[in-house]
N, C-alpha and C positions, 0 to 999 in steps of 0.2 A: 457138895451137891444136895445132901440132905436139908441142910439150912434151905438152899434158893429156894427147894421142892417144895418146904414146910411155909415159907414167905410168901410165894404164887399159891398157892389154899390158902391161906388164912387172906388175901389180898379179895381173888376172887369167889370166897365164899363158896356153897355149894355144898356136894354131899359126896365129894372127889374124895377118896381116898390113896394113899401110896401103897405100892405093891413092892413086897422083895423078892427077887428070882431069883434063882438059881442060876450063875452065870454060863454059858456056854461054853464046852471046853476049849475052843479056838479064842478065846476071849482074852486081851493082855489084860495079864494081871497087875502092870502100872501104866500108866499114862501121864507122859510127862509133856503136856503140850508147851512152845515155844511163841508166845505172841510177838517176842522182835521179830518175825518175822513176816505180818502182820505188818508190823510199825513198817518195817524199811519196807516191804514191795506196795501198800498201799498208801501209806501216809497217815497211819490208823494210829489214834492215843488214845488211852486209856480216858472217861470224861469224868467219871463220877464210880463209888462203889457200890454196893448193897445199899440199897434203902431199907433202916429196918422201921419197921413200923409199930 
């Protein structure tokens, strides 16, 4: 996520800065999202990766 973050500023320029928080303690500490599943109930494919610039 740092990379995207750091790719959308430098893309749209600006004087944006990233902030790091302190996570909340009801917060999971992994996330393992699942996009088959995505794929199978929409029809959804992956098109392309990161553009890096």
């Amino acid at each position: 996520m740092l990379e995207l973050a750091e790719q959308v500023l430098k893309i749209v320029g600006g004087s944006s800065k990233l902030a790091f928080l302190t996570l909340p303690g009801d917060d999971p500490k992994l996330r393992r999202p699942d996009i088959n599943l995505a794929a199978a109930a929409l029809g959804w494919a992956q098109a392309c990766g990161l553009k890096t610039v």
